[in-house]
Each structure stands twice: as C-alpha cells, then as structure tokens.
C-alpha positions in Angstrom: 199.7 250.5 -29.6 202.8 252.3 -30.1 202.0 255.4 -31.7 205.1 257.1 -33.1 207.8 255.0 -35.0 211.8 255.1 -34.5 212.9 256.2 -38.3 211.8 256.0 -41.9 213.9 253.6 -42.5 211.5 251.0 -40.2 208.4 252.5 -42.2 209.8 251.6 -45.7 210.8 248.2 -43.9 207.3 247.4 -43.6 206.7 248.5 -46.5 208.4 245.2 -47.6 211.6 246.7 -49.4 215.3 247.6 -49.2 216.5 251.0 -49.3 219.6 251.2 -51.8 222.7 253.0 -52.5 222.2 256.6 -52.3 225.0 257.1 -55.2 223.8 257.3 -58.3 227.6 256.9 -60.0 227.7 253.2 -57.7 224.1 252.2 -57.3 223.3 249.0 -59.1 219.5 249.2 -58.6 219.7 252.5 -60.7 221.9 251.6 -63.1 220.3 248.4 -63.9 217.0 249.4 -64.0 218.0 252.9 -66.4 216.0 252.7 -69.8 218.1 254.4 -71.9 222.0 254.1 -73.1 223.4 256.7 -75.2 227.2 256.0 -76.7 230.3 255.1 -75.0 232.8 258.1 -74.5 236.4 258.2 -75.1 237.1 258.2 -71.3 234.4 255.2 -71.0 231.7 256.8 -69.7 228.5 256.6 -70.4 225.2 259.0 -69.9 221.9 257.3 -68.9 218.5 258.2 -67.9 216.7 257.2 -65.0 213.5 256.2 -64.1 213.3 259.3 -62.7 214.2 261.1 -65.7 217.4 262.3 -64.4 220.8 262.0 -66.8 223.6 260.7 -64.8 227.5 259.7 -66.1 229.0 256.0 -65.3 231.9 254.7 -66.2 231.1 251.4 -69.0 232.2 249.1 -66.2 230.0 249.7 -63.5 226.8 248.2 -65.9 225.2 245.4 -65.0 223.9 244.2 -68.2 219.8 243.4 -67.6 216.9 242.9 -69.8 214.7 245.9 -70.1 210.6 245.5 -69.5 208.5 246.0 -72.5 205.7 248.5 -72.8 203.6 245.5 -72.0 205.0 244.4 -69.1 205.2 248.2 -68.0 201.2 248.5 -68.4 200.5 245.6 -67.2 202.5 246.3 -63.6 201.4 249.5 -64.0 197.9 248.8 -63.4 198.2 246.0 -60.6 199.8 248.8 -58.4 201.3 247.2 -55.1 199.8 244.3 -53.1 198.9 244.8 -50.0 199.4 248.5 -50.0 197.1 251.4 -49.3 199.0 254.7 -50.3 197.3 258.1 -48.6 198.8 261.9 -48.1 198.0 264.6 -45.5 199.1 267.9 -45.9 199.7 270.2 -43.1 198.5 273.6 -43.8 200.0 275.4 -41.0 203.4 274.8 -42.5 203.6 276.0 -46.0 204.6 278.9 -46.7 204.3 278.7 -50.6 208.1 277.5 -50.9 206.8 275.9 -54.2 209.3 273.2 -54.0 206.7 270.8 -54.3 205.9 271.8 -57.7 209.9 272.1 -59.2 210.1 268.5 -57.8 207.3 267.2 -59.0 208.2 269.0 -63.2 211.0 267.8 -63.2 210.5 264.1 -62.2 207.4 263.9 -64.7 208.7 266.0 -67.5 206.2 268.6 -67.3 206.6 271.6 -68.9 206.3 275.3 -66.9 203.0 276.2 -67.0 202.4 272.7 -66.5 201.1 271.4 -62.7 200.6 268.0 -61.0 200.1 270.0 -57.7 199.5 273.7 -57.4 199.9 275.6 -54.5 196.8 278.0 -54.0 196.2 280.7 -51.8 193.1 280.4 -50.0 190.9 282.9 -47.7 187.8 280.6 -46.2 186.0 284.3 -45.4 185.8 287.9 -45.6 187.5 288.3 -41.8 189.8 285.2 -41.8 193.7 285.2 -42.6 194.5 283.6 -45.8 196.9 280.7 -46.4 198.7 278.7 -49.0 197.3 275.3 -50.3 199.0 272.6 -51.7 196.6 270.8 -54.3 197.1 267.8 -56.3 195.1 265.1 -57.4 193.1 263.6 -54.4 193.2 260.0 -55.9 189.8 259.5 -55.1 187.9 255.8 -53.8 185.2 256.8 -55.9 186.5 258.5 -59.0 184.6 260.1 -61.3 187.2 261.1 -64.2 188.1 257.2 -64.5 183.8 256.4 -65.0 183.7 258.7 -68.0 187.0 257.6 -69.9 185.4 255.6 -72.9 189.4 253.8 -73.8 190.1 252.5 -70.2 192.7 254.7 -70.2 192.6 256.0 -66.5 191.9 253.4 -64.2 192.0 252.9 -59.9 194.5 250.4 -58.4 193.9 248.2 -55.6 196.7 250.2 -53.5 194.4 253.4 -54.0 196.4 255.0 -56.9 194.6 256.5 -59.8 196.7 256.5 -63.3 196.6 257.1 -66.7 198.0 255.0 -69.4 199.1 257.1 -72.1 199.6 254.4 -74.8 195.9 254.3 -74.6 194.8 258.1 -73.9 192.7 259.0 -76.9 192.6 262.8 -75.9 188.8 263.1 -75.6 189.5 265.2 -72.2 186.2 263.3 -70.8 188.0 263.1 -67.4 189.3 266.7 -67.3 185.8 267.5 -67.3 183.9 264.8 -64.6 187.5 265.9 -62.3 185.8 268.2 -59.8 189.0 268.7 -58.4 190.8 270.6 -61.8 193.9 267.8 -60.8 194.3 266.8 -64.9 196.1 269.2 -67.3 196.5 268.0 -71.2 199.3 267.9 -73.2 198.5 270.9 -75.5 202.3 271.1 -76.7 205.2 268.7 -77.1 206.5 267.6 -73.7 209.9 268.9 -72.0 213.0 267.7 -72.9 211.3 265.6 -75.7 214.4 264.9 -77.5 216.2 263.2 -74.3 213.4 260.7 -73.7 213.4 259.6 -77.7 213.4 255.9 -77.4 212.7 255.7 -73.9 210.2 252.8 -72.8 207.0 254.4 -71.4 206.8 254.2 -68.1 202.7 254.2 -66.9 204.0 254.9 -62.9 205.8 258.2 -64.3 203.8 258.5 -67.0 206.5 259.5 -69.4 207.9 260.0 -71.6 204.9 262.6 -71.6 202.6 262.4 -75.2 201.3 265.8 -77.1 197.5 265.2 -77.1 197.3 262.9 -73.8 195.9 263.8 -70.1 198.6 264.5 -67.2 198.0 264.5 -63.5 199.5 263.8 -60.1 200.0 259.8 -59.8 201.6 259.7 -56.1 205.3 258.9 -58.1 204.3 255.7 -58.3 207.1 254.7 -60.1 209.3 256.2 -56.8 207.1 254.1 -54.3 208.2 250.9 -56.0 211.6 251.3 -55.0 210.7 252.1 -51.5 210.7 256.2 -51.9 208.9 259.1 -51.0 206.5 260.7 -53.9 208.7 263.7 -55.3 206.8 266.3 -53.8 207.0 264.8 -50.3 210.9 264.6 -50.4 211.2 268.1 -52.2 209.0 270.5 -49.2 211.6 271.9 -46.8 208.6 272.8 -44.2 207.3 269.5 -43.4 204.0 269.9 -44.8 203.7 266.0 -46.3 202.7 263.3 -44.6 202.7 259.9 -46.9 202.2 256.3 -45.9 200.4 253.6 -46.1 196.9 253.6 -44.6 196.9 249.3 -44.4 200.0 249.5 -42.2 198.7 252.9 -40.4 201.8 254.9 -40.5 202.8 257.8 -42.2 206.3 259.4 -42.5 206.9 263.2 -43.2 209.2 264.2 -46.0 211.3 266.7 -44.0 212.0 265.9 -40.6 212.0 261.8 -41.7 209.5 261.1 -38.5 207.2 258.2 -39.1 203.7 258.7 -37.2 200.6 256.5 -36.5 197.9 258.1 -39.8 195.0 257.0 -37.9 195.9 259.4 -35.0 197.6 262.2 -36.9 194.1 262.6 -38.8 192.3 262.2 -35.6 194.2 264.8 -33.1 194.3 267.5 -35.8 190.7 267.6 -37.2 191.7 266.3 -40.3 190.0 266.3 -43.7 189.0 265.9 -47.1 187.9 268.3 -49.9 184.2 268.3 -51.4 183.4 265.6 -48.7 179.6 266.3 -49.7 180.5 265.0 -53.5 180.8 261.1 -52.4 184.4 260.7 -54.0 186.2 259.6 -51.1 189.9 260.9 -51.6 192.4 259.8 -50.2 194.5 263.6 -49.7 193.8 264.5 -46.0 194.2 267.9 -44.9 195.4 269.5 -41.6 193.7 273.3 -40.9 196.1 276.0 -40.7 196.1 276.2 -36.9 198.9 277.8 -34.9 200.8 278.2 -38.6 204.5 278.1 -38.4 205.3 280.6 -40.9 203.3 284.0 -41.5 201.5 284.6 -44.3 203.7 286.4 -46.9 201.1 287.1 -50.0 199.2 289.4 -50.7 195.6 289.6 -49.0 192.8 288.1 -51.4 190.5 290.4 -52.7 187.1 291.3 -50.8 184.7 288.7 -51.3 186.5 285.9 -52.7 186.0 282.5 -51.2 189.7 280.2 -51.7 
C-alpha cells in the first residue's frame, strides 16, 4: 500500500467533499451558509458572521438568499456527526516549541474568553534528570468516555465518527462531567461569553458550540463544525511547527496542518512509538502522541522545579 499521499487536497477528496473559494468577499458557500445579517449600508454592504464566528463585509448583491437551519435541525446533525468517518489527532512533541498559536486559534473560532482553554499547552518534565518539553493538551475524545456516562440531561454525548460534544441548549450546569473528565479537557462558563453582543440572535451552532452560554460546560470538539466543510480543526491550521496530524482513521490517512503532507495514520503511530494518555484508565482516546525525540526546536522555558512529575 502506498504509504504517503500526493496533497491535502486528495485527503479531503476522500473525505467525500469539495474544497471552496478561499475568498470570503466571493465565496458562496460562506455567504450562504452565514447566520447572521446585520443592516444594509449606504455603499450596499453588508456585515455578516460566519460559522466560524468571524465578521466579514459583502456587498448586498453577492447574497444568495437561503433558508437558515433551526436549532433543531442544528442538534439534530449535530449529534449524527459524519457517516462513515473516524476523526483522530496526533501530536508531535518534538516540534512545539509553545508558539501557542493553537490556543489563539482555537478562542477565537469558539468564542472563548482569555483565561478560557479548549487546548492548553503544558510544560512537562517525565523525571528529575530528563529535559522538559511543551505539551499540547485538549480533549482526547475518548471511545470510552466517562464525562458523557455521568451527564444526567444527555447533554454531552459520543458520535459515531468518534467526536465527543456538548449540546448547550440542553447543558443544565451540574458540572458532573468536569468532574468524571480525568483529563481536566472541560472548563465552565463562569461569566458571559466573548463578544456576547455580536452573536445576539445567532442560531446555536452544537459543532461550534456557540454562541457560548454563561452556566454551561465548554471543551475541545475537533471544530466539528470546520470538518463539515472539508477543513482542518482550528488548532491544526493555526501551529506553524507542524506539530498536528488530523485525519480520518477509517480512510487511514492523516494530513499535517503546516507543511499540507498527507501520511498513512496507521504507520505514522507505528514508526514513532506513538501513544495515548492514562492508557491504564480504559478510555480509549482517540489524541495520539509522538515522544519528544530528536526535537526540532530547543527547549526555551524555564526548567521545572525539582521533583515535579509533568
């Protein structure tokens, strides 16, 4: 079997879609599928948010008139996920170098506020006489998930493509599944989200999970909202260092956010001595890890303290 792939471009075309306009100002795909509309200028244009919750400028004639999904229809996709699909990450750790780009991304696309984290990046010392390193940690969207067992609403929930969401229409608050997460991947919505006012009358969107709710759970989701239309998760697209690796484990391939490359996952995982956190816990995640062997960058922090373990 062929092992490495020509371009990203043939990984997304197995994963069964098209890859659009890069424009935003000329893309029909994002300007038909924008969920909110704010007033028509004097010059004609008009502001609109994206799925992505970014604000972009049109002019009045480049919309494509469409009927938006309800919250409904929204949950109810939401929770099939993809058919066919089996979404997994690995994460290099010889290449970061705590650029943190990850993190910026992955605010801003989920309206998170600063102190608030989908992915943290950690640094980690595995013993006394060993050099430390940076860690990338988000949610591991586990096979075996313990924070969805405990949720008494049904409000967090695995999908059949391997995605583990919450559904924040439904979120009661109880912070059940902060505590059964061995991980730490969920934070809660202590305050009202960012940028609350531009996302008033927005239609929640379960695969971003915003507009974000005060009194609800937040956590990594894999931007499965992004992964619909055929993109790389935030964080992937965002590292300059090529520490990502996403794909789909059903079609073996994985494609690095950086350098584009599409790679067989099966034999990435295998000739690097891949693997998974808290392995002895049964959860079965699907965030694969890479030890920071022959690391590109040197380590820039400062040296952990005596005796602490990562």
């Amino acid at each position: 079997m062929e092992q490495n792939y020509n371009t990203r471009r043939s990984f997304l075309k197995s994963l069964g879609v098209t890859l659009g306009v890069a424009g935003l100002g000329v893309s029909s795909g994002v300007l038909t599928s924008c969920s909110k509309v704010s007033s028509v200028s004097p010059e004609g244009k008009i502001r609109l948010l994206t799925p992505g919750g970014t604000l972009v400028e049109v002019d009045a004639s480049q919309l494509t008139p469409a009927e938006m999904p309800s919250l409904t229809d929204n949950q109810k996709r939401g929770r099939l996920g993809m058919e066919g699909k089996s979404w997994v990450m690995v994460i290099d750790l010889s290449k970061c170098r705590n650029a943190r780009q990850c993190m910026a991304a992955c605010q801003n696309h989920h309206q998170l506020r600063p102190e608030q984290h989908h992915i943290n990046v950690l640094q980690m010392q595995d013993a006394e006489h060993t050099a430390p390193y940076y860690m990338p940690k988000p949610c591991m969207h586990c096979d075996n998930p313990p924070c969805t067992k405990v949720c008494p609403v049904n409000a967090t929930f695995k999908r059949a493509d391997g995605i583990v969401l919450i559904d924040n229409e439904r979120c009661i608050g109880c912070r059940f599944c902060i505590a059964a997460c061995p991980y730490s991947a969920r934070v809660f919505n202590w305050f009202e989200p960012r940028d609350a006012e531009k996302y008033e009358g927005v239609t929640y969107n379960i695969e971003a999970n915003v507009p974000q709710k005060k009194g609800t759970i937040s956590k990594c989701l894999f931007s499965a909202d992004l992964l619909r239309d055929g993109k790389l998760p935030s964080c992937v697209s965002a590292c300059p260092n090529s520490v990502y690796w996403f794909g789909d484990r059903n079609e073996d391939a994985v494609t690095n956010g950086t350098t584009k490359e599409t790679v067989s996952f099966s034999k990435l995982i295998r000739d690097n001595g891949a693997y998974t956190l808290m392995e002895e816990l049964g959860t079965k995640p699907r965030v694969y890890y890479l030890p920071p062997k022959n690391r590109t960058f040197p380590f820039e922090g400062e040296l952990i303290e005596k005796g602490h373990q990562g």
